[in-house]
C-alpha positions as semicolon CSV with decimal commas, in nm:
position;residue;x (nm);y (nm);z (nm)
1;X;-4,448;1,389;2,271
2;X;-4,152;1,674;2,356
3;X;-3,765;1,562;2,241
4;X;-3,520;1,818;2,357
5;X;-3,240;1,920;2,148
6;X;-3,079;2,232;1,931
7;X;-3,208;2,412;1,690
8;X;-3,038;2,569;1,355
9;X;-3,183;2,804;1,163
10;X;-3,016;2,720;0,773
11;X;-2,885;3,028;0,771
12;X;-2,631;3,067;1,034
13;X;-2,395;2,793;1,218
14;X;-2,571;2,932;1,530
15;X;-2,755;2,674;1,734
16;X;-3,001;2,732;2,026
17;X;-3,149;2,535;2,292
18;X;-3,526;2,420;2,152
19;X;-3,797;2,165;2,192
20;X;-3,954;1,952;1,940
21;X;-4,297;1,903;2,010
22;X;-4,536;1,607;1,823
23;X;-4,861;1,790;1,734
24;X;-5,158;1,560;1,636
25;X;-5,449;1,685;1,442
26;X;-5,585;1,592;1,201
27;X;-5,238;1,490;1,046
28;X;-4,888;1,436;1,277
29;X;-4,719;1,761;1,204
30;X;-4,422;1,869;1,444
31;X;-4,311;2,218;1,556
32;X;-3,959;2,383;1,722
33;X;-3,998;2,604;2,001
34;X;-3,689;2,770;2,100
35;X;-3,650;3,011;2,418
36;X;-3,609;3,292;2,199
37;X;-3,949;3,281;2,049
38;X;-4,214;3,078;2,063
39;X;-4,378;3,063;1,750
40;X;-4,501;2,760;1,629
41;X;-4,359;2,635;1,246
42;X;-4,576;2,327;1,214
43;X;-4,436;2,086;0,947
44;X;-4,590;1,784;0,776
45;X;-4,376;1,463;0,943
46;X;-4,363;1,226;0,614
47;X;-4,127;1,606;0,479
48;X;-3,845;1,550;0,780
49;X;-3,545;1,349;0,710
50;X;-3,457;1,189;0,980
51;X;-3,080;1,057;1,002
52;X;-2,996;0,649;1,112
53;X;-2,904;0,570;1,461
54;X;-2,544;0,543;1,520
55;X;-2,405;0,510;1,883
56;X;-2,426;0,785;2,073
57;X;-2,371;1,036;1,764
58;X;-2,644;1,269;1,792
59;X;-2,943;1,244;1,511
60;X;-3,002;1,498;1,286
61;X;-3,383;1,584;1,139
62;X;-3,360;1,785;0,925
63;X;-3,655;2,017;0,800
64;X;-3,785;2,084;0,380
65;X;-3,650;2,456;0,401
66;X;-3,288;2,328;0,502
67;X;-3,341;2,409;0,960
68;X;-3,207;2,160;1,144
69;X;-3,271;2,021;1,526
70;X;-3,012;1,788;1,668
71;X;-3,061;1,569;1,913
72;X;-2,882;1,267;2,175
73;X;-3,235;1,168;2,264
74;X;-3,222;0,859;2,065
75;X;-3,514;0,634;2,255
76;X;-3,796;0,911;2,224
77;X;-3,652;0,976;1,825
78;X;-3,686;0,605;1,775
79;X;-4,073;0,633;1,934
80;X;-4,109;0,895;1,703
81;X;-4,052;0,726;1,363
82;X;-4,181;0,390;1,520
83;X;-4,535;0,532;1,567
84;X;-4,537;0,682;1,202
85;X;-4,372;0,398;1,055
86;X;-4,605;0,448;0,767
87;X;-4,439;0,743;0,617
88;X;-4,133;0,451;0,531
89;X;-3,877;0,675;0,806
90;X;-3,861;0,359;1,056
91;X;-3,673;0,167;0,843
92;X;-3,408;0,394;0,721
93;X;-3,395;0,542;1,086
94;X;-3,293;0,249;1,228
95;X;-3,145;0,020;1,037
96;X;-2,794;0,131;1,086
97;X;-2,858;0,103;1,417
98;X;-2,972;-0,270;1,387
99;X;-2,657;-0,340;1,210
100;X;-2,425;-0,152;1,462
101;X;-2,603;-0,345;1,759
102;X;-2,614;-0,725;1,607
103;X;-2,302;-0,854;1,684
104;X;-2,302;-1,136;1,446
105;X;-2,324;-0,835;1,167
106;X;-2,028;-0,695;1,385
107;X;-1,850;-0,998;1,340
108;X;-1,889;-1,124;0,967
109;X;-1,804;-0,689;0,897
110;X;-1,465;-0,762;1,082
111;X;-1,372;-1,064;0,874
112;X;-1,519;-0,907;0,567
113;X;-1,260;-0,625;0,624
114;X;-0,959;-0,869;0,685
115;X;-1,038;-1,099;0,391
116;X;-1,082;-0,788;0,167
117;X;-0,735;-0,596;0,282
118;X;-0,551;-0,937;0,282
119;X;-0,692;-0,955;-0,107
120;X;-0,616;-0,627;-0,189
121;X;-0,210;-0,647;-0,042
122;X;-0,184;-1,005;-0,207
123;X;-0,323;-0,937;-0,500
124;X;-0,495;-0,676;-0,592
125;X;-0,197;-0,403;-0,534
126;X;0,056;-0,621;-0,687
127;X;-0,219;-0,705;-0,971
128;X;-0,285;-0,315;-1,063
129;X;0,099;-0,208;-1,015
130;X;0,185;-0,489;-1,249
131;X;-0,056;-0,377;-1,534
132;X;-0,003;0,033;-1,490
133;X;0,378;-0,056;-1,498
134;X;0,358;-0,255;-1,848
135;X;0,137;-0,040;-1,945
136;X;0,334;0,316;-1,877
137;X;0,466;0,486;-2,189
138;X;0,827;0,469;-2,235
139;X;0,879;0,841;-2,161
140;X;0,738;0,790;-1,776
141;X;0,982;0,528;-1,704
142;X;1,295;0,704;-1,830
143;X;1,157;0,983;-1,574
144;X;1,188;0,751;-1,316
145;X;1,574;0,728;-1,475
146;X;1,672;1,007;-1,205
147;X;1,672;0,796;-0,903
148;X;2,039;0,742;-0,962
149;X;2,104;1,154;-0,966
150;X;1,937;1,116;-0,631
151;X;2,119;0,791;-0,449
152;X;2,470;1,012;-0,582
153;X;2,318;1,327;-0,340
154;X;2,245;1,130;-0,064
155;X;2,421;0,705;-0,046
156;X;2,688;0,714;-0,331
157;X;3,041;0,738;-0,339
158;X;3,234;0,758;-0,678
159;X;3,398;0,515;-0,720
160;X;3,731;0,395;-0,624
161;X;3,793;0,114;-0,874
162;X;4,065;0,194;-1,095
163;X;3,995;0,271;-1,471
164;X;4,126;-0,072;-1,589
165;X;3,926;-0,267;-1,339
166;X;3,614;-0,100;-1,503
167;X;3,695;-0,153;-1,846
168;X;3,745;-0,503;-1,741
169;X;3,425;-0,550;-1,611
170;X;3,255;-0,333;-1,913
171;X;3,423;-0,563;-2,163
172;X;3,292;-0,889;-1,978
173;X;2,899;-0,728;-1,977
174;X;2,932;-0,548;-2,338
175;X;2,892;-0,887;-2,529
176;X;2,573;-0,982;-2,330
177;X;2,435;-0,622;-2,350
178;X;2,309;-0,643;-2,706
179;X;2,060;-0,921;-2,625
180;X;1,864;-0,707;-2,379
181;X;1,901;-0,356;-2,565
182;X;1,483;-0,309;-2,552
183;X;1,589;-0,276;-2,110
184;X;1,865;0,035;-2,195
185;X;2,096;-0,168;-1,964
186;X;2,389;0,115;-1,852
187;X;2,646;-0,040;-1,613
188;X;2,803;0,235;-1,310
189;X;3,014;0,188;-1,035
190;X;2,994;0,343;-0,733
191;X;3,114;0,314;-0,369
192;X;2,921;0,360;-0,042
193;X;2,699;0,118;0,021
194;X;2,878;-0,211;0,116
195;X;2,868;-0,504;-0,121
196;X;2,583;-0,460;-0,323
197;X;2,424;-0,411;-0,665
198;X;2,074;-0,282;-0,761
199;X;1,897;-0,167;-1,074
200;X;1,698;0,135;-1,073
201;X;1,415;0,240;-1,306
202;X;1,527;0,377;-1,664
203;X;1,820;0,105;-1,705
204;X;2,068;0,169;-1,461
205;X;2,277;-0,108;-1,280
206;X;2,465;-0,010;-0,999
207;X;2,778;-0,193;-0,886
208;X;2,923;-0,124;-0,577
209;X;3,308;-0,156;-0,538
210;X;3,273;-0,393;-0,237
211;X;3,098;-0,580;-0,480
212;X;3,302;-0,613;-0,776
213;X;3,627;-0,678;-0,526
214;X;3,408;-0,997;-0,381
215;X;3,357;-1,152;-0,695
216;X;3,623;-1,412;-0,738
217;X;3,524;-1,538;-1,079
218;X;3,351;-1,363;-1,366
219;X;3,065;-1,632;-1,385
220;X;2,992;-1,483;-1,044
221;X;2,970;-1,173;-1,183
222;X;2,732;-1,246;-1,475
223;X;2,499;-1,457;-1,238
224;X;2,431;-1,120;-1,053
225;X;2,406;-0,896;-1,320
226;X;2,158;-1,145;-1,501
227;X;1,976;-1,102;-1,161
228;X;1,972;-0,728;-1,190
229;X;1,832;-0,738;-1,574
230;X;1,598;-0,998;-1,402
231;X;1,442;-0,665;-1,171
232;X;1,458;-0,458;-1,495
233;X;1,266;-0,691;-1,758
234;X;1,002;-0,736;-1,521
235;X;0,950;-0,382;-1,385
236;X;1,034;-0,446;-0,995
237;X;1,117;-0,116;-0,890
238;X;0,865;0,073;-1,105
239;X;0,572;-0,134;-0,920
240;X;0,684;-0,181;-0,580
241;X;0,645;0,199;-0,600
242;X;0,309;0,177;-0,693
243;X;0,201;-0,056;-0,458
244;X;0,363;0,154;-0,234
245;X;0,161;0,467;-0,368
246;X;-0,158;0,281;-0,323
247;X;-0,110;0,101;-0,001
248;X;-0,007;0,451;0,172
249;X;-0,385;0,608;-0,067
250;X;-0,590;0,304;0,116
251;X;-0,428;0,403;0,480
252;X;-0,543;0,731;0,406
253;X;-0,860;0,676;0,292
254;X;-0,928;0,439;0,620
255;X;-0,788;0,646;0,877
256;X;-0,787;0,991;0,761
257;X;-0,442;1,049;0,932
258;X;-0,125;0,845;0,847
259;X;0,088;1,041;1,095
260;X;-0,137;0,888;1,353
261;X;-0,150;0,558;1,234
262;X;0,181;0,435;1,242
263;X;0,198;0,155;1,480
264;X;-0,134;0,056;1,343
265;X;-0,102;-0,024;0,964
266;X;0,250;0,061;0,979
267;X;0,341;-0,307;1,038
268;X;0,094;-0,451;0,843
269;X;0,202;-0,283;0,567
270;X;0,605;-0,298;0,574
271;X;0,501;-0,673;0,604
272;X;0,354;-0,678;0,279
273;X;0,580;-0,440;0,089
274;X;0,857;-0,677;0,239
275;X;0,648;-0,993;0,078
276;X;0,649;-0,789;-0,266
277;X;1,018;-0,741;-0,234
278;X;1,099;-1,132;-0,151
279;X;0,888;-1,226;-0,423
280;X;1,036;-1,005;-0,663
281;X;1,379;-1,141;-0,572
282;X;1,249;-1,472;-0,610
283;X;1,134;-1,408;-0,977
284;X;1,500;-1,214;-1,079
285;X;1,655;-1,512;-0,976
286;X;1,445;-1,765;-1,177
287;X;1,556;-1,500;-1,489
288;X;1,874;-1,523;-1,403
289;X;1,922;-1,911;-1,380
290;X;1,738;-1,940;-1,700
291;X;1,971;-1,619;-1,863
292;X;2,283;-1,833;-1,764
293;X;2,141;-2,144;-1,916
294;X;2,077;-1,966;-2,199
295;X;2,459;-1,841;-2,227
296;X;2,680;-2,240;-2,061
297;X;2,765;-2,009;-1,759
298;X;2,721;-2,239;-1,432
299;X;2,397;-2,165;-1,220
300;X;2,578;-2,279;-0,946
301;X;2,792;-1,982;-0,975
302;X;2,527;-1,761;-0,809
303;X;2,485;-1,991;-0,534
304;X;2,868;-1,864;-0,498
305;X;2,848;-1,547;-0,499
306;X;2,545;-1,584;-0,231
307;X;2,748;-1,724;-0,016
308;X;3,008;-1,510;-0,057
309;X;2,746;-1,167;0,029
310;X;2,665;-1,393;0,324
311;X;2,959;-1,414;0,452
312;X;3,067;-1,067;0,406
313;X;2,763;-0,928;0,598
314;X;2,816;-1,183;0,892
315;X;3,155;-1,036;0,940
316;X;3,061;-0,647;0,880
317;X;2,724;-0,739;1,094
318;X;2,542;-0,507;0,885
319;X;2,303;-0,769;0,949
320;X;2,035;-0,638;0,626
321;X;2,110;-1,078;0,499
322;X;2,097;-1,165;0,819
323;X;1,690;-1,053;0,949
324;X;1,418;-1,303;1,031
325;X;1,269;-1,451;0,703
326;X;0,981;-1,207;0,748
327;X;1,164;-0,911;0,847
328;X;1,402;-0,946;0,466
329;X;1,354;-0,762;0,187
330;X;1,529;-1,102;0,007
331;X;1,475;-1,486;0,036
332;X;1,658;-1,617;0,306
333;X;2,063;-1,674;0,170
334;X;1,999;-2,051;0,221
335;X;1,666;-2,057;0,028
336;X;1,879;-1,912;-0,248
337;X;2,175;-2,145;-0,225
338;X;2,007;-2,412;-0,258
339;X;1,748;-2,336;-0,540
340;X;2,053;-2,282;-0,758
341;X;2,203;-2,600;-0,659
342;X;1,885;-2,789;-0,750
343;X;1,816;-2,581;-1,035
344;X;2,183;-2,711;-1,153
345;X;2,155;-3,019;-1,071
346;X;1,786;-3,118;-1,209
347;X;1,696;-2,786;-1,510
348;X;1,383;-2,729;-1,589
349;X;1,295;-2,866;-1,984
């Protein structure tokens, strides 16, 4: 038996056209003749490693002093280790093969894969960022304290609000401050960004201008800033940018390339970091409601100022309230509304 393929030496990345021929003595021994010289190396056959069947991706066997013949001929390879199945290659030649062509394997690998990346964007990222961000030492969070230096080079404004307007709204927070001291709550206005506020890792809380002019009562005001202390007691930015950091390691690590995977995890995974985000929401609102209970300032007072954000983004159609369910970094406004409505009406014990 003859397989045709390309010879390497061990020494050199130069390959050359060969033959490997079969030679049966008294033992099965095989031997590379190339068209440079034809000098016969026998070698024992049970001493090759032969490499698993995969497509067409050429085989490799490779030889005890580190040559190497590659080959496409799969069918005469497979012969080869079939015949001397007794030297235990067979199996480990093949059985990738046998996996690759069964399409039942094919098809229980496929949902395998699914279930497992579904698991590990459910759970498992949110699951790991949670833990590493409880877990971080105070002195890597206050790192993350700059993100506010940044937003003021690239989205902020200063603000426009006048001096007294921001005392005013300093002396409504200050009394409420002390109770959640261990979060290093600092209050900042700036302009910019339409009517929003956001807390950022290290303690910040943000208040746009927009904002603070919608407000129409100060219980309005409290329900959202409750919210915001809501994002920093339970660490929302500081592990959505973990999960973040390990999604975007597990695209890498499948495709090699995330410039050229865009469109294909892309979606999948602004999907999920847009679940995180909802959910997060979800649970600074429950802190809220129960903050405000805590303090006889109306729940329903957020489902106010909810309305309120509504409206103002329906008539600026800046449209970030007004996305599809799935395409919203928050709950829809309605879902909001009305948990604060029943939340009033029926507390929990």
């Amino acid at each position: 038996m003859s397989i045709n393929g390309y010879y390497l030496d061990g020494v050199s990345s130069k390959r050359v056209p060969a033959r490997l021929d079969i030679l049966r003595n008294d033992a099965v021994h095989v031997r590379v003749v190339t068209e440079q010289e034809q000098v016969e190396q026998p070698v024992a056959f049970e001493t090759l490693k032969i490499s698993s069947r995969l497509g067409n991706t050429p085989r490799e066997i490779i030889f005890p002093d580190g040559q190497l013949f590659i080959s496409d001929q799969h069918d005469e390879i497979d012969d080869l280790v079939l015949e001397n199945r007794a030297s235990g290659g067979w199996f480990g030649a093949s059985i990738m093969h046998r996996l690759e062509s069964n399409l039942w394997v094919i098809v229980f690998s496929v949902i395998l894969t699914g279930v497992t990346g579904w698991g590990l964007f459910a759970h498992g990222f949110p699951q790991a960022a949670r833990f590493i961000a409880f877990e971080m030492p105070d002195y890597a969070s206050r790192k993350l304290g700059s993100t506010l230096v940044l937003l003021d080079k690239t989205v902020f404004e200063p603000s426009e609000l006048s001096d007294q307007r921001q005392q005013q709204v300093r002396d409504l927070l200050t009394p409420y401050l002390d109770d959640y001291a261990h979060l290093t709550p600092r209050v900042n206005f700036r302009s910019g960004m339409g009517a929003n506020a956001l807390a950022l890792p290290g303690g910040d809380i943000v208040f746009t201008d927009e904002f603070i002019n919608l407000t129409k009562t100060d219980a309005q005001l409290l329900s959202v800033f409750f919210h915001e202390l809501g994002h920093l007691e339970n660490k929302h930015m500081t592990r959505r940018a973990l999960q973040n950091a390990m999604m975007t390691l597990l695209i890498l690590f499948i495709v090699g390339d995330i410039e050229s995977a865009d469109i294909l995890v892309g979606v999948p995974a602004l999907l999920a970091e847009l679940s995180y985000s909802r959910e997060f929401e979800r649970e600074a609102d429950t802190f809220a409601f129960k903050a405000m209970d805590n303090h006889d300032i109306p729940v329903v007072s957020f489902a106010e100022i909810m309305q309120s954000l509504n409206d103002y983004y329906i008539e600026e159609e800046t449209g970030s309230l007004n996305l599809p369910a799935y395409l919203s970094t928050h709950p829809p406004t309605a879902e909001r509304i009305q948990r604060a409505k029943t939340w009033t009406a029926h507390p929990p014990n």
